[in-house]
C-alpha positions as CSV (number, residue, x, y, z in Angstrom):
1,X,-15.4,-20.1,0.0
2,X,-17.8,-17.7,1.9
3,X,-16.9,-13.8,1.5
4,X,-15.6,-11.5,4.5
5,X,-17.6,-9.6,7.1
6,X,-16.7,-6.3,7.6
7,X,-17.8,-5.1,10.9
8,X,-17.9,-1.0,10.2
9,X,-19.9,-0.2,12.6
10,X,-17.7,1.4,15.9
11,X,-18.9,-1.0,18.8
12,X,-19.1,0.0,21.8
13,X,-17.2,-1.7,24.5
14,X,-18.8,-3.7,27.6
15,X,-16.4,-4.2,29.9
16,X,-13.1,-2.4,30.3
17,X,-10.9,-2.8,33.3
18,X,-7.4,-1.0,33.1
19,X,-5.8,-2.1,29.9
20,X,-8.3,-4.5,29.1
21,X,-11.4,-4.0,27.0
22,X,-13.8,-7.3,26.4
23,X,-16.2,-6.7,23.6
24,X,-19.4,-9.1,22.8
25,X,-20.3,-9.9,20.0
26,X,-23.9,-11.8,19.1
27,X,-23.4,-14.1,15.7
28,X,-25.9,-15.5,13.1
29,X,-25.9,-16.4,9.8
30,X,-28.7,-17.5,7.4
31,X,-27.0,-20.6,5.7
32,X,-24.7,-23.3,6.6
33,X,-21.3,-22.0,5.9
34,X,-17.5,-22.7,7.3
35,X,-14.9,-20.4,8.2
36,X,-16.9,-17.3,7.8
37,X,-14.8,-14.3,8.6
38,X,-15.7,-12.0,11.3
39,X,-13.2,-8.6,11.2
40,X,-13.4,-5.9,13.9
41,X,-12.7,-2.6,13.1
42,X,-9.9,-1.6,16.1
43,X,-9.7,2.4,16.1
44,X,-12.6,3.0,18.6
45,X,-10.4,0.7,21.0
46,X,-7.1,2.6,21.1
47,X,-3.6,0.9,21.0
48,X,-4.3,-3.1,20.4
49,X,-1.5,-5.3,20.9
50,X,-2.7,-8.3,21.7
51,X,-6.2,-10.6,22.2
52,X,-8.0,-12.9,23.1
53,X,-11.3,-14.6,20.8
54,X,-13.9,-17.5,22.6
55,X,-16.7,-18.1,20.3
56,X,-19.3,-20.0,22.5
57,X,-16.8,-20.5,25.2
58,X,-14.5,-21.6,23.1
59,X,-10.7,-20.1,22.3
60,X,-10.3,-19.9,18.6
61,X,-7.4,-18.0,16.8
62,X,-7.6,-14.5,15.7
63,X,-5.2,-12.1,14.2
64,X,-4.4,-8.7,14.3
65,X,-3.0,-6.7,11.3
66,X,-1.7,-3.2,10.9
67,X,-3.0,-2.5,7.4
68,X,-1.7,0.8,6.5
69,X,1.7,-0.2,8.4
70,X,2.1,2.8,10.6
71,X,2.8,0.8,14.1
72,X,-0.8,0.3,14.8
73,X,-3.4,-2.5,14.2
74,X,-6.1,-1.7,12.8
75,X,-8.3,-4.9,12.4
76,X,-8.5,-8.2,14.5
77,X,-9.9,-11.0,12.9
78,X,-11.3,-14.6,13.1
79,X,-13.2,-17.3,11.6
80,X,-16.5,-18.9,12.6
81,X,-18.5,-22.2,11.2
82,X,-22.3,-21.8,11.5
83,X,-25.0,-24.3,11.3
84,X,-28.2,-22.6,9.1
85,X,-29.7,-20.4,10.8
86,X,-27.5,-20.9,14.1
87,X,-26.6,-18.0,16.4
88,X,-23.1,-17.7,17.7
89,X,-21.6,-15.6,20.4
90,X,-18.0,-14.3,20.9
91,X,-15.9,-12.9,23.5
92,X,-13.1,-11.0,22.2
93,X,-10.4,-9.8,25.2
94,X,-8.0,-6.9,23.6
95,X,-4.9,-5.9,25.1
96,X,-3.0,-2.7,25.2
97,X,0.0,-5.0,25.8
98,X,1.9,-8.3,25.2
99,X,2.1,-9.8,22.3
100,X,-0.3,-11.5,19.5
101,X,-1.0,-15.1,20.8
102,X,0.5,-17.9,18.4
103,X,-1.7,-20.2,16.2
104,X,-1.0,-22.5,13.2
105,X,-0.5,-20.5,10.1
106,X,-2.9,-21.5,7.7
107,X,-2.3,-18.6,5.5
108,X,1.4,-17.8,3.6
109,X,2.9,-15.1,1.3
110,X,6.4,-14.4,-0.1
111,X,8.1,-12.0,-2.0
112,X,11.5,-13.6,-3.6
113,X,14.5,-12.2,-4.9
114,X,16.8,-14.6,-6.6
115,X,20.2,-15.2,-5.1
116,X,22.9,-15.7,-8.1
117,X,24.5,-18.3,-5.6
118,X,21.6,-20.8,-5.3
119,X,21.4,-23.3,-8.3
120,X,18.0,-24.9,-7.0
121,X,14.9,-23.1,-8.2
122,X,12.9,-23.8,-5.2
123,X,15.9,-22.5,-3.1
124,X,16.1,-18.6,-3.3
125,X,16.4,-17.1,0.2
126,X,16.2,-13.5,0.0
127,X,13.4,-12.4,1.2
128,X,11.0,-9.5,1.1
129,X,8.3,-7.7,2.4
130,X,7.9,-5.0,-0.5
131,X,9.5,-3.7,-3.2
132,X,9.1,-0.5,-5.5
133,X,11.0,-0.4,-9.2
134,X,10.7,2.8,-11.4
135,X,9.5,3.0,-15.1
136,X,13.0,2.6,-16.3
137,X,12.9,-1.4,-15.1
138,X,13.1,-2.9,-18.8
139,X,11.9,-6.1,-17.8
140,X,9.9,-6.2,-14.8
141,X,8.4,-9.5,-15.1
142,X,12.1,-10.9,-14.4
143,X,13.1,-8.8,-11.0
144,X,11.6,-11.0,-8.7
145,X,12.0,-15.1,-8.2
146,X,8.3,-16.3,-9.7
147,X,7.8,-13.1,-10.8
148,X,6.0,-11.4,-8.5
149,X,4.2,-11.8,-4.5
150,X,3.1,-15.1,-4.2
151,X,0.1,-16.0,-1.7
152,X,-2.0,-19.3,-0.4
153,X,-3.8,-20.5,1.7
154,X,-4.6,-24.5,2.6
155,X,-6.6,-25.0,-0.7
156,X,-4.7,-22.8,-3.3
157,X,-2.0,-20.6,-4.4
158,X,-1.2,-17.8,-7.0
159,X,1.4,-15.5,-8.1
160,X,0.9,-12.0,-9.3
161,X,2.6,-11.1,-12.7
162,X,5.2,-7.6,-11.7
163,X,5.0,-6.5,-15.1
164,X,2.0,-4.7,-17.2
165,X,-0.4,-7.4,-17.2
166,X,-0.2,-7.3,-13.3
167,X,-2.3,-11.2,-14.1
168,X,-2.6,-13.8,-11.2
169,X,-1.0,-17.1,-12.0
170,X,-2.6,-20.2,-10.5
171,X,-1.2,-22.9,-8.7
172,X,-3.2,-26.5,-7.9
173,X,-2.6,-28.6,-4.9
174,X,-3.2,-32.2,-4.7
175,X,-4.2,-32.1,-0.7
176,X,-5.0,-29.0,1.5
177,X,-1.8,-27.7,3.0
178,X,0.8,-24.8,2.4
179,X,3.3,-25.2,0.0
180,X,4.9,-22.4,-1.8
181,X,7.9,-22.0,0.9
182,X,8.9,-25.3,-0.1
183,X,8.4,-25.0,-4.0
184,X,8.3,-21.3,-4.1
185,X,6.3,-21.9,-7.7
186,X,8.9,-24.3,-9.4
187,X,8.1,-27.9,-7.9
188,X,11.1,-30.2,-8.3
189,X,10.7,-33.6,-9.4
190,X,11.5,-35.3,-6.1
191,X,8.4,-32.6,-4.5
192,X,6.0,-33.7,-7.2
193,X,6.7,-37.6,-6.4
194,X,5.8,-36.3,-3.0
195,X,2.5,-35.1,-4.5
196,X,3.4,-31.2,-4.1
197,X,1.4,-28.9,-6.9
198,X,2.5,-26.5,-9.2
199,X,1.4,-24.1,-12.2
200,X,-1.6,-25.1,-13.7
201,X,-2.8,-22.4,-15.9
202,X,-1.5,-20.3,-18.8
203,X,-2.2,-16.8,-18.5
204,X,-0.5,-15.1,-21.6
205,X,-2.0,-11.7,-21.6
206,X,-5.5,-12.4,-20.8
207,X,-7.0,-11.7,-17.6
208,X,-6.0,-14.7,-16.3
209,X,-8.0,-14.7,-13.1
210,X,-10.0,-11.4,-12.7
211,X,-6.6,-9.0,-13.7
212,X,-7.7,-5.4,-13.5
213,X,-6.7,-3.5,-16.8
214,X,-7.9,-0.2,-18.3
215,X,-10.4,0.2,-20.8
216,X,-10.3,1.9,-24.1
217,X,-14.1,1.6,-24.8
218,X,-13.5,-1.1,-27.3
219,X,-11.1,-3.7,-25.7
220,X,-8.9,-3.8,-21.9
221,X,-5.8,-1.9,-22.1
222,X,-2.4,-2.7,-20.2
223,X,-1.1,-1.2,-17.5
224,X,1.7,0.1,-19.9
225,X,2.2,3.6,-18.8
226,X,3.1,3.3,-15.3
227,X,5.4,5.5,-12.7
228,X,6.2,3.1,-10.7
229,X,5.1,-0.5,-9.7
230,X,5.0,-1.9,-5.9
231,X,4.6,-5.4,-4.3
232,X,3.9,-5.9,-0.5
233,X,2.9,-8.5,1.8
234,X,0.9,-6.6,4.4
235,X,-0.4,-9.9,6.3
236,X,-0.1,-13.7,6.8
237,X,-1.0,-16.0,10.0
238,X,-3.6,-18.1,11.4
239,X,-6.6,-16.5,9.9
240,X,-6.1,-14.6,6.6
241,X,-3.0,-13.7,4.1
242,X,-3.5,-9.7,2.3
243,X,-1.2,-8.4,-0.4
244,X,-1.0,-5.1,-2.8
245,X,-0.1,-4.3,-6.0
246,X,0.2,-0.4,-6.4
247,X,0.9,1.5,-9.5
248,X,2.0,4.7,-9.0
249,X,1.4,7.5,-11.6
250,X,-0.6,5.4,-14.1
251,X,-2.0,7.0,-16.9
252,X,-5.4,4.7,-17.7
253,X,-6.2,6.5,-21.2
254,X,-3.7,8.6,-22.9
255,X,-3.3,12.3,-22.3
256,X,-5.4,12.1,-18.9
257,X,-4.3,12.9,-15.5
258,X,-2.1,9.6,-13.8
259,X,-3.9,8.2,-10.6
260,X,-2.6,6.2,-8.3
261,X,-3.9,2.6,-7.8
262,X,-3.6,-0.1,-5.0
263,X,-4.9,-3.4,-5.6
264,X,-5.4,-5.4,-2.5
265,X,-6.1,-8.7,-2.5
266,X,-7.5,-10.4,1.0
267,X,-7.3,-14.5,0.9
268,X,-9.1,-16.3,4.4
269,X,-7.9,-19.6,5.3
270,X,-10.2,-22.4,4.5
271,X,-11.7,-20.4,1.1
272,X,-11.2,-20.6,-2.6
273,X,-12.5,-17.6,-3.2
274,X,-10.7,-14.2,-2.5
275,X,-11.7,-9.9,-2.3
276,X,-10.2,-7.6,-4.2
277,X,-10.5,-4.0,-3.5
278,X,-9.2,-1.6,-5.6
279,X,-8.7,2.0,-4.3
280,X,-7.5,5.5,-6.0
281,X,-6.2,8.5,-4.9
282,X,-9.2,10.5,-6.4
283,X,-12.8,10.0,-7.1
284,X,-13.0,8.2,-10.2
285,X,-16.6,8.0,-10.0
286,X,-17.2,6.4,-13.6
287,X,-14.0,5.8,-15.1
288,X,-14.3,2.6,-17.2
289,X,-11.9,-0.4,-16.5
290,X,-12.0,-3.9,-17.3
291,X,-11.6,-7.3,-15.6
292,X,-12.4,-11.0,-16.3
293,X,-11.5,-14.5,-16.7
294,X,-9.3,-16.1,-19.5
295,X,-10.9,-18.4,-21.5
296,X,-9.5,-21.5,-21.3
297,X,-9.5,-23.5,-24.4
298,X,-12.2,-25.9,-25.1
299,X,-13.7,-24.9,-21.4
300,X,-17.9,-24.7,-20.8
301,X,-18.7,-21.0,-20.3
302,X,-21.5,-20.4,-17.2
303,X,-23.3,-16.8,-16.1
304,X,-26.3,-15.4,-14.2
305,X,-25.9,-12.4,-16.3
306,X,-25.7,-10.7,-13.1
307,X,-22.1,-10.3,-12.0
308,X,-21.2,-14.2,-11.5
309,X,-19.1,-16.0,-14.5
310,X,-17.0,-18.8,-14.5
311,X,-15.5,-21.5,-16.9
312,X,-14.3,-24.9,-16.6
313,X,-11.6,-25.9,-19.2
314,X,-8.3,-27.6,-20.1
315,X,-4.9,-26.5,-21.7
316,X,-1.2,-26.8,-21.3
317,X,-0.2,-25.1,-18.7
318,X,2.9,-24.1,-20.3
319,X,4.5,-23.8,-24.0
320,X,6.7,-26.6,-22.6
321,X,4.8,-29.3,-23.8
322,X,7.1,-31.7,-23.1
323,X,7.7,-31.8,-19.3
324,X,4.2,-30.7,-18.3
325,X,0.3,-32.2,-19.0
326,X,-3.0,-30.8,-19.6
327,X,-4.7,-29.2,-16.6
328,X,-8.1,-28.8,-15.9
329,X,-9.2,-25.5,-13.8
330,X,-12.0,-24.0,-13.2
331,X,-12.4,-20.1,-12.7
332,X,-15.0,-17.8,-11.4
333,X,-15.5,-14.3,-10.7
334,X,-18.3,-11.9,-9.2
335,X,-18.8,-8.4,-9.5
336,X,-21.6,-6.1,-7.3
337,X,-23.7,-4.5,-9.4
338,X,-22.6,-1.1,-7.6
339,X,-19.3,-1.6,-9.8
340,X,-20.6,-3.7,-13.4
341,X,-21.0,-1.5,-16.2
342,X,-21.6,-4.5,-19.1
343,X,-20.8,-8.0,-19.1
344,X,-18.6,-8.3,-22.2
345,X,-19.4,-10.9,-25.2
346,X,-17.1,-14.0,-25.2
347,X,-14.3,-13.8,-27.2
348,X,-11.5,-16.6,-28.0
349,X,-9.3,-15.0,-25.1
350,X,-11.5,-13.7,-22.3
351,X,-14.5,-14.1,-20.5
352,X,-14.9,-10.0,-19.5
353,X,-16.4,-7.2,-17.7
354,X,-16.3,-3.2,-18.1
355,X,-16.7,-2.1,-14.6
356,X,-16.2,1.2,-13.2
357,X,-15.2,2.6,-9.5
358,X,-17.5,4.1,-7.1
359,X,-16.2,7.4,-5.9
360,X,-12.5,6.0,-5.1
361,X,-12.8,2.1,-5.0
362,X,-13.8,-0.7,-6.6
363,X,-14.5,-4.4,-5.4
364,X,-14.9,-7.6,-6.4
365,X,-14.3,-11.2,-5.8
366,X,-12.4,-14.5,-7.4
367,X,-12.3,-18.0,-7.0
368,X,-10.8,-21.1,-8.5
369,X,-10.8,-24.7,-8.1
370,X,-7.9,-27.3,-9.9
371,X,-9.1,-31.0,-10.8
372,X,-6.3,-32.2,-9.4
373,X,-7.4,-31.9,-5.8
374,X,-8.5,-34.6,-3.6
375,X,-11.1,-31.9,-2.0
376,X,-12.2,-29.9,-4.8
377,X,-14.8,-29.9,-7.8
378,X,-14.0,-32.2,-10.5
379,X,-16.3,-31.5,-13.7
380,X,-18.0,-28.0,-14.8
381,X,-21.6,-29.3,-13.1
382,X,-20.1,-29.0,-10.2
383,X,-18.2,-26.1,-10.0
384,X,-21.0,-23.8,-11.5
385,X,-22.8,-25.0,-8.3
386,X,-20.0,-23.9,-5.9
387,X,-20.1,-21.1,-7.6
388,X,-24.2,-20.6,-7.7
389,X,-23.4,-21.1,-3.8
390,X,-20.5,-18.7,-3.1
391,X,-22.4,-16.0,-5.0
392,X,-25.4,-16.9,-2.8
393,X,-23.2,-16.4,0.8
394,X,-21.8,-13.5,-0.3
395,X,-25.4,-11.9,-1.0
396,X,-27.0,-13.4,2.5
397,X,-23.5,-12.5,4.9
398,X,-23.5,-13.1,8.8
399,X,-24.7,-10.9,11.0
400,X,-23.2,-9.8,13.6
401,X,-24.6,-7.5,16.9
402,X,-23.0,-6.0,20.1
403,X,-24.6,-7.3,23.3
């Protein structure tokens, strides 16, 4: 649960001999929270390979992760419990050499093609890291194996739709591990005796969970008119698992001038809840767009009227009624007033937003739980008070001070 920390400020460094630069770092945070993300900002320290992170003494793992994939890192990160109201400190040793230390992944993503060779659904093995198909793609949604980059963490799992509705796809875990190399989104029968997950929620063309889709000042709008569409993992590890969705040339209301969109979606091990940041390639300053959750039938509806909204329901998870049961999610989202225009009445598919960009990007978060964990919430009282709670860390974030 608890939302990153994004250290912009350009620290200064304290102790630099030869190719090493030690920076430190004071820590404090006004609530109780657990893996709280710290992230550290690496331009103002030159060519980063590798590094070293002690909070309180202590070696815990970090990552490094060349966003914009041009041969240099640009952000190290790590994660950091706090007690309330504790104060933390942290060493962290970077290297102009070597290599990134090694640490349990506790983050995963895949991009799938299928191979017409393997018979097994859970059994492709050609792999990518991105992939770009034109507008002349007649079917998008059936290029890649599970349709799309698929992404999790220890406590959940999604897949985003390659197609117009560009909608994330849930998946629910029974216990905290990863999973999707070994199902890759279509469980068998033997994993599921093992007490592997699988799909739990039927998206459709809703928002599914917090989908990002034009706006035509009455109702969302597809992302229909498109140049191009592209997938790519940009990280995984120890620490956090990013991916983007970019749509190239896309013309949000007819007759206007196409923008270019990437999506980016950052997951941190030991969270339910994920960012997404949405940037353009010009100011947009005002330009109305929609996002939400679906409406799951039957579900109990909760908002603060103030950016937080969430649902707990049950359906089918697919029209195969036969081979699958009812599955009980629940959903929340949370948009920054900076970025909410209106929150959007209720209607039998959606519960929605209009929000618009500020200058070139546009943020908000998403989380989901699935009943059938043996760590999660397990009725709509409790979820609304995760979510009352994660809406609450990401208003009162850690701070953190150079020393």
């Amino acid at each position: 649960m608890k939302r990153k920390l994004a250290m912009t400020a350009a620290w200064a460094l304290c102790t630099a001999v030869g190719a090493q630069t030690t920076v430190n770092l004071k820590l404090s945070s006004p609530l109780a929270r657990q893996d709280a993300p710290v992230v550290l900002r690496l331009a103002p320290y030159g060519d980063v390979r590798s590094a070293v992170v002690t909070v309180d003494g202590h070696e815990t793992p970090c990552q490094i992760d060349d966003l914009d994939q041009d041969g240099t890192n640009d952000e190290l990160s790590f994660l950091v419990g706090f007690d309330k109201r504790q104060v933390r400190r942290a060493a962290v040793t970077l290297h102009a050499e070597g290599e990134p230390r090694q640490y349990p992944a506790r983050t995963y993503a895949e991009i799938v093609l299928r191979n017409p060779k393997v018979t097994e659904k859970n059994k492709h093995d050609i792999y990518l890291s991105s992939i770009t198909i034109d507008r002349r793609t007649a079917n998008p949604y059936n290029v890649l194996h599970h349709h799309g980059v698929a992404f999790e963490n220890e406590l959940i799992a999604m897949r985003i739709y390659m197609d117009k509705r560009q909608t994330l796809d849930l998946y629910g875990k029974f216990r905290k591990r990863l999973e999707l190399e070994a199902t890759q989104f279509y469980t068998s029968k033997a994993q599921k005796a093992e007490g592997y997950g699988d799909d739990v929620l039927w998206v459709g063309n809703t928002f599914g969970l917090g989908a990002l889709r034009g706006w035509d000042g009455k109702e969302p709008t597809l992302l229909d008119q498109v140049a191009r569409r592209t997938q790519r993992i940009v990280a995984q590890g120890p620490v956090r698992t990013i991916v983007e969705v970019e749509d190239g040339g896309w013309t949000i209301v007819p007759g206007t001038r196409p923008v270019n969109m990437t999506l980016r979606y950052t997951l941190y091990a030991g969270h339910r809840d994920m960012e997404v940041d949405a940037t353009f390639n010009r100011d947009l300053d005002g330009q109305e767009l929609s996002t939400g959750i679906i409406n799951v039938k039957n579900s109990t509806e909760y908002t603060d009227h103030d950016g937080l909204r969430g649902c707990w329901g049950t359906d089918w998870p697919s029209t195969d009624t036969l081979n699958w049961k009812r599955e009980t999610v629940g959903l929340g989202i949370y948009v920054p007033r900076d970025y909410r225009v209106r929150e959007l009445p209720a209607d039998k598919d959606n519960y929605g937003f209009v929000v618009k960009p500020v200058g070139r990007h546009l943020h908000y978060g998403l989380a989901y739980t699935s009943d059938k964990e043996d760590f999660g919430c397990h009725s709509a009282q409790e979820w609304t008070a995760f979510l009352k709670e994660w809406k609450r860390e990401t208003e009162h974030p850690v701070t953190v001070e150079k020393e």
